[in-house]
VOBA-1610 file (N, C-alpha, C; in pm, whole numbers, padded with zeros to 5 digits, always signed):
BEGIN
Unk+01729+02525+07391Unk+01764+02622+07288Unk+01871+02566+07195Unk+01995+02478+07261Unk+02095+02434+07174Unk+02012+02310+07056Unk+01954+02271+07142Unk+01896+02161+07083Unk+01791+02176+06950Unk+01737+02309+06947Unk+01643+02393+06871Unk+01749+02422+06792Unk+01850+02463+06769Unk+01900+02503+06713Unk+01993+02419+06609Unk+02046+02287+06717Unk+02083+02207+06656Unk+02029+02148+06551Unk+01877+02126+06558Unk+01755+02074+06470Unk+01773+02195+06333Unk+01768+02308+06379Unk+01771+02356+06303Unk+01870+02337+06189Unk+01960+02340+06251Unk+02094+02305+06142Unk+02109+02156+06047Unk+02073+02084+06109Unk+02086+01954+06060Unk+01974+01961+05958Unk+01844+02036+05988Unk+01715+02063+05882Unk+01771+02107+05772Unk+01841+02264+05775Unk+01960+02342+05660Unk+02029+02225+05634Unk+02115+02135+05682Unk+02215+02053+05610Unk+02073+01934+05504Unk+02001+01859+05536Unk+01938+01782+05471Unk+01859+01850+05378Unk+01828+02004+05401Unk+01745+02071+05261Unk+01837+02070+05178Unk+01989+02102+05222Unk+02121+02147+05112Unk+02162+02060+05035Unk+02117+01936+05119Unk+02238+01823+05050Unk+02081+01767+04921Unk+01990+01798+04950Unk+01832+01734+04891Unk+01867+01837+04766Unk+01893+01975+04783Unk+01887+02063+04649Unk+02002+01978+04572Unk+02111+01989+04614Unk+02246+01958+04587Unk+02240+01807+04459Unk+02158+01725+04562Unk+02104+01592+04473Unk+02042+01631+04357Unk+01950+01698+04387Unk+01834+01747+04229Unk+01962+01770+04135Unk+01997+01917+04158Unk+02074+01961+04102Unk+02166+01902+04000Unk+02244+01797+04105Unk+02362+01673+04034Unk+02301+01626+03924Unk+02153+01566+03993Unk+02071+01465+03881Unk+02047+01563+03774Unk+02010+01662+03781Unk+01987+01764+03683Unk+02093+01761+03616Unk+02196+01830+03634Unk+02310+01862+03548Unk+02391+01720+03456Unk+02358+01572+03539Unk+02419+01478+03478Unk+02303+01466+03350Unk+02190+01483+03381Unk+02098+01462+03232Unk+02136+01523+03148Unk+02114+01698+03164Unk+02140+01772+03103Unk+02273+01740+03030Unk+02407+01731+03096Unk+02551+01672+03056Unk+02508+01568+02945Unk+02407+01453+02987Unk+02390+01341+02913Unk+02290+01374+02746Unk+02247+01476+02776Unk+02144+01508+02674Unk+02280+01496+02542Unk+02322+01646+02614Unk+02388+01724+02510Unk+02520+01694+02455Unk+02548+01532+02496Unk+02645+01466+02454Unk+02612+01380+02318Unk+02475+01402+02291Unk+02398+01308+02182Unk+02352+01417+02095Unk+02393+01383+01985Unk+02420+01511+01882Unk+02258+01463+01798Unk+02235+01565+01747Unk+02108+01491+01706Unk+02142+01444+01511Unk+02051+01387+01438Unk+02118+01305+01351Unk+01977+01305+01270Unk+02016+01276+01129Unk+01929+01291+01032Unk+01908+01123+00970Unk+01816+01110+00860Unk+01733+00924+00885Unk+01899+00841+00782Unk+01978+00939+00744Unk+02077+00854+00724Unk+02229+00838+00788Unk+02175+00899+00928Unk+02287+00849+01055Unk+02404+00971+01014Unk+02362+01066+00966Unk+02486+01191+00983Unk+02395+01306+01055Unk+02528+01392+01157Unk+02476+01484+01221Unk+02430+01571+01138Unk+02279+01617+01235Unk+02195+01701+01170Unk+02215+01861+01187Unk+02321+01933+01080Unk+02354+02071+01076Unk+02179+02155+01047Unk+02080+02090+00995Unk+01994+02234+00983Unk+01976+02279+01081Unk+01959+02411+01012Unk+01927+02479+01190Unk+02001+02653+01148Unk+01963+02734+01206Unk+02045+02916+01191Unk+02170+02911+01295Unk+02275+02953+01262Unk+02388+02969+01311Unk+02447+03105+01339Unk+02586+03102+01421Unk+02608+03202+01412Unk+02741+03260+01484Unk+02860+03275+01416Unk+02973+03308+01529Unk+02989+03402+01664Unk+03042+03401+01726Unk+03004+03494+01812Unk+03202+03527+01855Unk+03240+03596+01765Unk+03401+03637+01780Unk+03413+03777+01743Unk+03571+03803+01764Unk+03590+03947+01701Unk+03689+03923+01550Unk+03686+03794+01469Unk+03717+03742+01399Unk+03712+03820+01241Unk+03597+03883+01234Unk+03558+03965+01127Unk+03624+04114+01140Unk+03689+04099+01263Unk+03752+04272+01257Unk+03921+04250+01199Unk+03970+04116+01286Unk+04124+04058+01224Unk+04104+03925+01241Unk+04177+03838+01209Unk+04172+03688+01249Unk+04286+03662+01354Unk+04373+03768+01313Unk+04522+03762+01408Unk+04470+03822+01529Unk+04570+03784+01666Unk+04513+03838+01784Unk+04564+04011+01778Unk+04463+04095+01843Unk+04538+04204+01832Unk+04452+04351+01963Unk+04479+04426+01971Unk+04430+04501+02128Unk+04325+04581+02093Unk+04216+04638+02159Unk+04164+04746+02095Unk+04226+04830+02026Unk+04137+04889+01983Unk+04175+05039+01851Unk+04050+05148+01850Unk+04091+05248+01889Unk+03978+05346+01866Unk+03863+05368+01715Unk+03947+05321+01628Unk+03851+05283+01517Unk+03945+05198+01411Unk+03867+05171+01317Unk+03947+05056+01222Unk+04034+05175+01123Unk+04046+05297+01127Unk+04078+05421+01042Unk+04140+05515+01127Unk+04291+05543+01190Unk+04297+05614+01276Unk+04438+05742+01195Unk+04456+05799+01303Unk+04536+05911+01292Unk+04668+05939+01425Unk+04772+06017+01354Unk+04823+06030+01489Unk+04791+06095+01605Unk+04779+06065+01698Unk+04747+06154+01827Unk+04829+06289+01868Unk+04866+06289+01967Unk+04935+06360+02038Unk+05121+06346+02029Unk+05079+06220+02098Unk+05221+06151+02101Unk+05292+06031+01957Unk+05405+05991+01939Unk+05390+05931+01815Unk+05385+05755+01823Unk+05313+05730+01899Unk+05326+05605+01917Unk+05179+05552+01862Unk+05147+05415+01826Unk+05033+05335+01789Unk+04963+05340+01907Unk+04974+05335+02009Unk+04850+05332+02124Unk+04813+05447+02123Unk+04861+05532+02092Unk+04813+05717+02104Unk+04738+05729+02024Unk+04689+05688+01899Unk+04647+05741+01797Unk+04507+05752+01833Unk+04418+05841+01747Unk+04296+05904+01741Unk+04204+05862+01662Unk+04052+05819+01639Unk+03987+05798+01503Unk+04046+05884+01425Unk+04039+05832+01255Unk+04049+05955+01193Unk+03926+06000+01151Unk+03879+06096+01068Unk+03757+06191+01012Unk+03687+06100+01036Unk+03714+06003+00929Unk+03588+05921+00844Unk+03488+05879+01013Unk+03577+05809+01100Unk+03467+05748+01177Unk+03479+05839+01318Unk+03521+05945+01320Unk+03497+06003+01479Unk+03376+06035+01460Unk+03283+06073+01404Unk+03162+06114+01472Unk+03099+05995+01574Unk+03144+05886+01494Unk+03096+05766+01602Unk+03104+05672+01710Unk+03214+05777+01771Unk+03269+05748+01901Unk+03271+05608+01943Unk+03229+05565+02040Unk+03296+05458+02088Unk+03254+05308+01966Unk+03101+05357+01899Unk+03056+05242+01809Unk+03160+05206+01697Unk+03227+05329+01722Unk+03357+05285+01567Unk+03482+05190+01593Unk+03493+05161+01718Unk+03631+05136+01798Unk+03631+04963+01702Unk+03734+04937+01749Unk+03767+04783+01747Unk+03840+04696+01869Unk+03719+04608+01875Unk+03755+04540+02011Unk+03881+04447+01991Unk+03915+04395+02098Unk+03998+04338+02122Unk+03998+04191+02060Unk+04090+04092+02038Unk+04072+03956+02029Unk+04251+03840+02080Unk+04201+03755+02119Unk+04303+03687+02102Unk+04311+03612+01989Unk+04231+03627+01886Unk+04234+03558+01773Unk+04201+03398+01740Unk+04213+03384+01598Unk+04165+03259+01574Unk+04257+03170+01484Unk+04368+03237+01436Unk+04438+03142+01366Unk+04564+03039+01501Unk+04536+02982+01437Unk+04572+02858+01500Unk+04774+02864+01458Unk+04800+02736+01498Unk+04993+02750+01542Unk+05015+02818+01587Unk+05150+02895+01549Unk+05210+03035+01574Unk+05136+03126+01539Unk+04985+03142+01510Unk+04930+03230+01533Unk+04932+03365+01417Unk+05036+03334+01336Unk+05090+03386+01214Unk+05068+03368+01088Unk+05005+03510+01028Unk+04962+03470+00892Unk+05106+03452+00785Unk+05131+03399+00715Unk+05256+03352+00652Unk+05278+03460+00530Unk+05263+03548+00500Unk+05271+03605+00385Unk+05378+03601+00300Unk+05398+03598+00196Unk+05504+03693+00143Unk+05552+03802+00155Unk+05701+03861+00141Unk+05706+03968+00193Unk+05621+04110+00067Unk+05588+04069-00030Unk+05519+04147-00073Unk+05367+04137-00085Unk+05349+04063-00039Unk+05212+04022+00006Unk+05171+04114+00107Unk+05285+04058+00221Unk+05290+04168+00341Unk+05262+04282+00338Unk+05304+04326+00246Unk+05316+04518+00207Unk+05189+04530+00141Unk+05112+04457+00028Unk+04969+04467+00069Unk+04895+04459+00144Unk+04885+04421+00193Unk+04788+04362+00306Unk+04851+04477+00362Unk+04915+04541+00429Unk+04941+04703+00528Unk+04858+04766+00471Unk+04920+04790+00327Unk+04848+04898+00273Unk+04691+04858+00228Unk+04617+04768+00244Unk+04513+04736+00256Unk+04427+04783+00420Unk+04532+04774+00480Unk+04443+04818+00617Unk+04433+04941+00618Unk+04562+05027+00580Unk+04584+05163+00579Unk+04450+05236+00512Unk+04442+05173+00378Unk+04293+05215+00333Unk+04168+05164+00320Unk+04161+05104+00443Unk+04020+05022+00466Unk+03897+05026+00378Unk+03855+05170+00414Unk+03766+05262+00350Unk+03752+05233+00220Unk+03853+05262+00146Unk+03805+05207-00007Unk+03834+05108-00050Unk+03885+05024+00048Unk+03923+04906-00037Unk+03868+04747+00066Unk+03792+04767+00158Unk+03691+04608+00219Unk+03615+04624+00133Unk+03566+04514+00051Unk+03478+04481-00016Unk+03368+04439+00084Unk+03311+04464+00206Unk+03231+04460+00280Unk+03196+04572+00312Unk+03228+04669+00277Unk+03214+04840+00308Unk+03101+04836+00157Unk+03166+04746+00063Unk+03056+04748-00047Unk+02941+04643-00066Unk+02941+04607+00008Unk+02856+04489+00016Unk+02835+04381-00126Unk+02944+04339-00166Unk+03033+04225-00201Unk+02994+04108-00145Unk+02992+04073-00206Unk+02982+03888-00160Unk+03084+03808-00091Unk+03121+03796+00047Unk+03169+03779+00147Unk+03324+03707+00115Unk+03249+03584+00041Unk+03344+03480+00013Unk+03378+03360+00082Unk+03463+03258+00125Unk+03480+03177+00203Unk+03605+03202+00253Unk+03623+03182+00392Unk+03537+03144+00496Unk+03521+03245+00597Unk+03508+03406+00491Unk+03500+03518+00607Unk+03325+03495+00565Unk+03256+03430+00535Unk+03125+03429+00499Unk+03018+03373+00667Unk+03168+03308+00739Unk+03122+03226+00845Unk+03146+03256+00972Unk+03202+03387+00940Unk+03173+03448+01064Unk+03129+03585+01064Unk+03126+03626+00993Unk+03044+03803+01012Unk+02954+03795+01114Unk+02947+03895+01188Unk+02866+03904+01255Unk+02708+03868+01261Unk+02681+03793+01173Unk+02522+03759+01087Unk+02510+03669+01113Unk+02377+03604+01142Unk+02271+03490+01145Unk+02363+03397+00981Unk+02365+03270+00972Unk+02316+03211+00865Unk+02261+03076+00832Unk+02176+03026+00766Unk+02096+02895+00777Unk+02191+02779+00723Unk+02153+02674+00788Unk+02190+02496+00681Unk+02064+02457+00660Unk+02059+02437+00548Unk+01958+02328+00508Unk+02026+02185+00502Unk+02000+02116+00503Unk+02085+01975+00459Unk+01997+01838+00446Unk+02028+01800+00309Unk+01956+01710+00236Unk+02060+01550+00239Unk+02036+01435+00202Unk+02205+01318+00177Unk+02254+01412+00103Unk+02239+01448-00018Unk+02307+01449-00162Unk+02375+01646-00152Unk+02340+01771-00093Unk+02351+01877-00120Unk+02308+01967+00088Unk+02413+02006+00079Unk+02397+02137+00212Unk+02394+02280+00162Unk+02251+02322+00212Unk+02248+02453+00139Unk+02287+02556+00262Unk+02371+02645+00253Unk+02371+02748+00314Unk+02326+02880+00242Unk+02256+02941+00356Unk+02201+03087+00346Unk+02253+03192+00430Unk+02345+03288+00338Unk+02384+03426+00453Unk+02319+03517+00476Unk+02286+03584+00571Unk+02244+03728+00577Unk+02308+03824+00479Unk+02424+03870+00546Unk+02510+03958+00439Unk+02502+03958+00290Unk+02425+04054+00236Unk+02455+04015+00125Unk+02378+03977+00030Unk+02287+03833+00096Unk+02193+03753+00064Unk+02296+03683-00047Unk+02404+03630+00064Unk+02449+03521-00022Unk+02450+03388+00002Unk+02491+03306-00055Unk+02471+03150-00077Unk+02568+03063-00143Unk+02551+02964-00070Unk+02604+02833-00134Unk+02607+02717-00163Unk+02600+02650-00205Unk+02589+02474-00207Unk+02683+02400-00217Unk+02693+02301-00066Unk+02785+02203-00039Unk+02759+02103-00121Unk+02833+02050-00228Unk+02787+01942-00295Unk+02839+01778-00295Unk+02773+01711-00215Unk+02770+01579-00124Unk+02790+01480-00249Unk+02747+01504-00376Unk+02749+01398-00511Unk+02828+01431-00599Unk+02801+01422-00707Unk+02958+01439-00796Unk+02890+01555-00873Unk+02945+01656-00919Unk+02866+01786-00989Unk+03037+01800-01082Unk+02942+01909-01178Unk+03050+01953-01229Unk+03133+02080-01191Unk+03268+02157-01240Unk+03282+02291-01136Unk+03264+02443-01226Unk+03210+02521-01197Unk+03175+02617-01249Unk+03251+02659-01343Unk+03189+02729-01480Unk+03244+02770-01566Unk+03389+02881-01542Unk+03372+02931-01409Unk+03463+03043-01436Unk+03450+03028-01255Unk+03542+03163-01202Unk+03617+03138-01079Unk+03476+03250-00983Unk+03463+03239-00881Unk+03345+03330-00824Unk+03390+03342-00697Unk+03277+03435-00660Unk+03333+03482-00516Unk+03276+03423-00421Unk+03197+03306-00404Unk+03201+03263-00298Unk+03243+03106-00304Unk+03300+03085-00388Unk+03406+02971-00448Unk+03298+02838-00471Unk+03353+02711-00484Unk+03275+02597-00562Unk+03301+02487-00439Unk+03204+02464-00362Unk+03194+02396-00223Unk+03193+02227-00235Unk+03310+02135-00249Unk+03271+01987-00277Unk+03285+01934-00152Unk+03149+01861-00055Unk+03177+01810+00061Unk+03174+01681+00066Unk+03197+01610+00212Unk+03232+01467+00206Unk+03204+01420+00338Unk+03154+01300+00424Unk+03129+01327+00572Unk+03301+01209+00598Unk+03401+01277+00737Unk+03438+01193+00716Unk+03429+01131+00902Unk+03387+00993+00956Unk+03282+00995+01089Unk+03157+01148+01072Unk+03184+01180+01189Unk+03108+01289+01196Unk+03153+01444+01138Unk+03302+01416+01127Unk+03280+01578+01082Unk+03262+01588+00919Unk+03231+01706+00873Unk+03184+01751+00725Unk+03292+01871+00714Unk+03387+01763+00602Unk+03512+01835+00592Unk+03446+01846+00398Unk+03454+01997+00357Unk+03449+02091+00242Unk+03555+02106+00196Unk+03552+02113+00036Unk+03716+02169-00035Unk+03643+02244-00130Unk+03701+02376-00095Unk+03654+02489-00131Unk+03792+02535-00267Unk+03716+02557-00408Unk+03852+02590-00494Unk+03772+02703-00594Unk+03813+02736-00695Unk+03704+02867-00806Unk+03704+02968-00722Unk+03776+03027-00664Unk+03788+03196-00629Unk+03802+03248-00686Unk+03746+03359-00734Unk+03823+03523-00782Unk+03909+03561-00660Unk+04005+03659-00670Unk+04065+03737-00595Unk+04029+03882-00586Unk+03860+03884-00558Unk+03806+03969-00456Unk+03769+03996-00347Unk+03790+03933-00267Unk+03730+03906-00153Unk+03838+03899-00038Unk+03792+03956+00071Unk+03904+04008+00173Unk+03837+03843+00309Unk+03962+03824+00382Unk+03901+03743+00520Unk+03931+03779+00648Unk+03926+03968+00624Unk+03840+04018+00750Unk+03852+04195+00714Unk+03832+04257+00829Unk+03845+04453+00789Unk+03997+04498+00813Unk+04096+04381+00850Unk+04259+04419+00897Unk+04340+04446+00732Unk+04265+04384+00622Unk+04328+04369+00512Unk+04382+04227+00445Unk+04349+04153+00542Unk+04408+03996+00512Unk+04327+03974+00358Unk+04417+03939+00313Unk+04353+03911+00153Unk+04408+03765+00095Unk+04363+03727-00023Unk+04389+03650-00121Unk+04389+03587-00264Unk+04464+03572-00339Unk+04458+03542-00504Unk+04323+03464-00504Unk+04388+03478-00698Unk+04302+03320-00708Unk+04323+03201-00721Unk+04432+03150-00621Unk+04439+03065-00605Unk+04405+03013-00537Unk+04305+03070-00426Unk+04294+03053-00275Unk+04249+02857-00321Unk+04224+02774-00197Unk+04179+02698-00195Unk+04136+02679-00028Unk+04037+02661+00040Unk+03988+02622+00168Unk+03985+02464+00181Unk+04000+02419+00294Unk+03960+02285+00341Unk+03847+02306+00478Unk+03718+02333+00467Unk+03657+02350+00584Unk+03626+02186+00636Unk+03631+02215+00781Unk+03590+02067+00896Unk+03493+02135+01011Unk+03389+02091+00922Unk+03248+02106+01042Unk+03252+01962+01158Unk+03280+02009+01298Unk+03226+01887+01373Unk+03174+01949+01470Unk+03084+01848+01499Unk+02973+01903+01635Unk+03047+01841+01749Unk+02998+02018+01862Unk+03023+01945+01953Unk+02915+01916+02054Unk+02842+01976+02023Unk+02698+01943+02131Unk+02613+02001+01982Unk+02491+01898+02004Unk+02328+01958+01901Unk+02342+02121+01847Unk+02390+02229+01973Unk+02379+02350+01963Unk+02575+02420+01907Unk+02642+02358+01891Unk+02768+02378+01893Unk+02852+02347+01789Unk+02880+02400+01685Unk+02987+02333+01590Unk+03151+02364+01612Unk+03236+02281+01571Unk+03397+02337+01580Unk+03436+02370+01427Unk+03456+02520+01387Unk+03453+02563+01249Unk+03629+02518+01242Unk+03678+02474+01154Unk+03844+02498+01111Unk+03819+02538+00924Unk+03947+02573+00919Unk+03957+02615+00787Unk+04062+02609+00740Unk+04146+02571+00655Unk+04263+02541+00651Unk+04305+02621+00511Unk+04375+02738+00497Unk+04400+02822+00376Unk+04523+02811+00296Unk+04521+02760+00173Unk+04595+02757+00091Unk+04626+02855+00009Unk+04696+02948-00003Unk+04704+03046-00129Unk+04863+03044-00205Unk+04926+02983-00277Unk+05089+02969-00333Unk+05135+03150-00376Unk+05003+03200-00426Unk+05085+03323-00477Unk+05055+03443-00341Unk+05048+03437-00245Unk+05045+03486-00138Unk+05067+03476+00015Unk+05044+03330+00038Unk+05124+03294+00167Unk+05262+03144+00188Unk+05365+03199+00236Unk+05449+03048+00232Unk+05446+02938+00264Unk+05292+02926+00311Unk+05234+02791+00356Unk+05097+02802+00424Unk+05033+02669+00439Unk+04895+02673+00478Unk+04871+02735+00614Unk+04804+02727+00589Unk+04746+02764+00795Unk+04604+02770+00810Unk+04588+02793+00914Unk+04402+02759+00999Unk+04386+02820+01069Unk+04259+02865+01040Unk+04169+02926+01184Unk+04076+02794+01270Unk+04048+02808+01352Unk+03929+02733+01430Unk+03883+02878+01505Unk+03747+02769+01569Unk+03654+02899+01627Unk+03496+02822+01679Unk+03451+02805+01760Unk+03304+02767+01757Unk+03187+02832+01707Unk+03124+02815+01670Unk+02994+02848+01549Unk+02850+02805+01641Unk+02789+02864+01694Unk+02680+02803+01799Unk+02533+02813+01702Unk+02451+02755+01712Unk+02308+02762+01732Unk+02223+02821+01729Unk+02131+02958+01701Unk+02051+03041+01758Unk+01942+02971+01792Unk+01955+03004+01936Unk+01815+02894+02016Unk+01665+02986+02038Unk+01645+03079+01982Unk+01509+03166+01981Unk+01397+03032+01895Unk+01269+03064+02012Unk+01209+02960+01910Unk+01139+03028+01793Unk+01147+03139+01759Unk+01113+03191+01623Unk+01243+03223+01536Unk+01328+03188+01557Unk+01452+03239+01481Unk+01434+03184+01327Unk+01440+03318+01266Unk+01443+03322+01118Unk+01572+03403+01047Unk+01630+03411+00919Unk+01728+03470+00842Unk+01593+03615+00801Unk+01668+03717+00840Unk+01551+03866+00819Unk+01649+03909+00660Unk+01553+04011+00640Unk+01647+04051+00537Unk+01728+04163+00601Unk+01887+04165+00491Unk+01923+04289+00567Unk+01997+04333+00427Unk+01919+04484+00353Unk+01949+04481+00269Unk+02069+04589+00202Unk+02174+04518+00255Unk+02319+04606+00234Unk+02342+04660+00090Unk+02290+04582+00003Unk+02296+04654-00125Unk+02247+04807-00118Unk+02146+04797-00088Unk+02069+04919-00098Unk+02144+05023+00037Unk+02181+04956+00096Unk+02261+05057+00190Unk+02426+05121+00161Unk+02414+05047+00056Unk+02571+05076+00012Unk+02567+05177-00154Unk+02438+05166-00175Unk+02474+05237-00327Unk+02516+05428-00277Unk+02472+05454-00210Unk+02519+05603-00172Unk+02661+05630-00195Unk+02700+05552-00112Unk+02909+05504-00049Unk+02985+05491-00224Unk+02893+05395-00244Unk+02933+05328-00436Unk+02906+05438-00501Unk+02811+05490-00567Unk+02736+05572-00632Unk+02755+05690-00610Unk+02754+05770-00530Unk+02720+05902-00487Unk+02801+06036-00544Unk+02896+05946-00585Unk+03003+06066-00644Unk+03021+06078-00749Unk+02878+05997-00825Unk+02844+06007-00963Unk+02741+06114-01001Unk+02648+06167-00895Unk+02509+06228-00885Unk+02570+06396-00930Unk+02521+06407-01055Unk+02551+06565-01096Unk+02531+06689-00978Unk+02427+06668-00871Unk+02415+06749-00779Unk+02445+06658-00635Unk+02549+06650-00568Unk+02566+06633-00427Unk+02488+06576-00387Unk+02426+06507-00308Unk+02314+06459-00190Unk+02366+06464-00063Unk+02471+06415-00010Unk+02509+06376+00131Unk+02614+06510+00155Unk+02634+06574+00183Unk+02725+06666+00171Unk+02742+06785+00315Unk+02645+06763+00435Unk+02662+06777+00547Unk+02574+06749+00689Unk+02699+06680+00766Unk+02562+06679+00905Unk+02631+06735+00983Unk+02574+06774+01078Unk+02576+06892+01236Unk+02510+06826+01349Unk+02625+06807+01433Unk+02594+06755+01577Unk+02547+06856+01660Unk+02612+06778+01817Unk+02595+06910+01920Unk+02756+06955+01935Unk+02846+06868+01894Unk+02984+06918+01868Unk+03016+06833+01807Unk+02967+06780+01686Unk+03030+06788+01572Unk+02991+06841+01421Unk+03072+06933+01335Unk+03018+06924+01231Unk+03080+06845+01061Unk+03068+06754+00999Unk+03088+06671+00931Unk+03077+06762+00780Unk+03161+06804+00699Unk+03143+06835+00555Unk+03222+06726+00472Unk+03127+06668+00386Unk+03186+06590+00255Unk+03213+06644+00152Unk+03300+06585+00091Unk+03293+06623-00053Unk+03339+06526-00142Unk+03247+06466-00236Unk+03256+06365-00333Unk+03419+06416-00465Unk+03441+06314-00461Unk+03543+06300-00578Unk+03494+06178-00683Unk+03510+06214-00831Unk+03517+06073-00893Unk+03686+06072-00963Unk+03768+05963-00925Unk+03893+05895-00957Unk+03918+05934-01123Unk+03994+05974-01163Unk+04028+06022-01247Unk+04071+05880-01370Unk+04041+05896-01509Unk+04039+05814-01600Unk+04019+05613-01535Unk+04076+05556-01537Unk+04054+05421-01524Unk+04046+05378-01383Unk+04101+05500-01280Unk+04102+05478-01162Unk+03993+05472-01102Unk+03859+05521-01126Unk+03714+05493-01119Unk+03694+05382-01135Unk+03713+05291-01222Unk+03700+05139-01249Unk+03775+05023-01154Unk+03869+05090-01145Unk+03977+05019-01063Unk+03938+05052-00884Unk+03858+05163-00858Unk+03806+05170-00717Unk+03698+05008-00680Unk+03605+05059-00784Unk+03485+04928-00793Unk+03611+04778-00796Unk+03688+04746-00841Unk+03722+04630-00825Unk+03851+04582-00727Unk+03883+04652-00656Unk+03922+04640-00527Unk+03852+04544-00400
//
């Protein structure tokens, strides 16, 4: 019986150590694959392919704790952890909240503002609602364009890298040759790239100062200037940095990093997603001589709107926020 048994065991030890082997051999290929970046016929890594961040980066860039919604109120008690959604987003309970992050800007972790910079940017969060240009579906900008929560494509040619966003259905072109720079300043700025080894470091300059780089209020002139550094770290893996310059708004540069992965579906395509058309209500609506949206009824909740239009130039001045 000992001896049966003994067999037995030593059988379990030589099946274990036999999986154990596969396994090793397995995982050292695998290890070995994905250490070899794959590469296009003039020896630079090959970015085409759909991408896609996977952070809480687009809610703040700074680290910061949950929040019951990005729009809140005081609670009970008078402290910031107490507070309550306000109107706008309680009907949508937990989908409205804001998750948590340890963030992505890099050093001290600190956006540098001015101190009146500072005091925008508060009062930018304070009124989210009318004033993210992603609530209007705005053209993203750089480099909150690269992480929204959205799919977006590389094409990449020697001479030009085309990117395609979801959001928006916006776009850009990395330009690898010598071009000239746009007549006037835009919102998703004027992209000149360069390979330097493997990474694909961008200098991003031609901003307007519309465009927000996330829903906390972080903003910037037009002076902004970006330095993006694409490097791979595996075929499926990029390391995003960004390095932000703005003189009339922060006292010095700083960076985010963040990884940017792959979408490995073998049908993965850019769908449409058409925010314009989902946003003219929000934009529009408080132009319509008769009301449209003006009440919904839960099982305990009931929601009444009521449209305002901004009085003399302040209507104009909502839209360009």
């Amino acid at each position: 019986m000992r001896n049966r048994f003994k067999s037995s065991l030593i059988a379990t030890g030589i099946a274990a150590a036999t999986v154990s082997a596969v396994v090793t051999v397995s995982m050292t290929r695998t290890t070995g694959q994905v250490s070899r970046t794959a590469r296009t016929s003039d020896g630079k890594p090959n970015l085409s392919g759909v991408w896609q961040a996977n952070n809480e980066a687009n809610w703040d860039l700074q680290a910061h704790q949950a929040r019951p919604g990005a729009v809140t109120q005081r609670g009970v008690y008078p402290y910031a952890y107490a507070e309550v959604p306000a109107a706008p987003v309680l009907a949508l309970g937990a989908a409205a909240g804001v998750p948590g992050s340890l963030g992505v800007v890099q050093g001290d972790a600190q956006i540098p503002y001015t101190p009146a910079a500072l005091t925008r940017k508060q009062e930018n969060a304070a009124h989210w609602i009318d004033r993210d240009p992603e609530l209007k579906c705005y053209l993203p900008g750089i480099p909150r364009a690269m992480y929204m929560p959205y799919p977006f494509q590389i094409v990449q040619s020697s001479t030009k890298i085309e990117m395609a966003y979801t959001f928006s259905n916006a776009a850009r072109a990395i330009h690898l040759d010598k071009v000239e720079g746009p007549p006037d300043d835009t919102w998703m700025g004027h992209s000149v790239g360069r390979w330097e080894g493997d990474t694909l470091v961008v200098d991003v300059t031609h901003f307007n100062d519309k465009t927000w780089f996330d829903r906390a209020g972080n903003f910037h002139s037009d002076a902004l200037h970006v330095v993006e550094r694409f490097t791979p770290i595996t075929p499926d893996a990029l390391r995003y940095e960004a390095t932000i310059e703005d003189p009339k708004v922060f006292t010095r540069p700083w960076k985010i990093a963040m990884p940017i992965y792959r979408r490995l579906e073998p049908n993965i395509q850019l769908l449409d997603y058409p925010c314009i058309d989902f946003a003219e209500e929000f934009l529009y609506g408080n132009l319509r001589k008769q009301q449209l949206v003006k009440h919904w009824e839960g099982e305990t909740i009931v929601v009444d709107i009521k449209r305002k239009v901004p009085p003399g130039d302040r209507l104009y001045e909502w839209y360009g926020k």
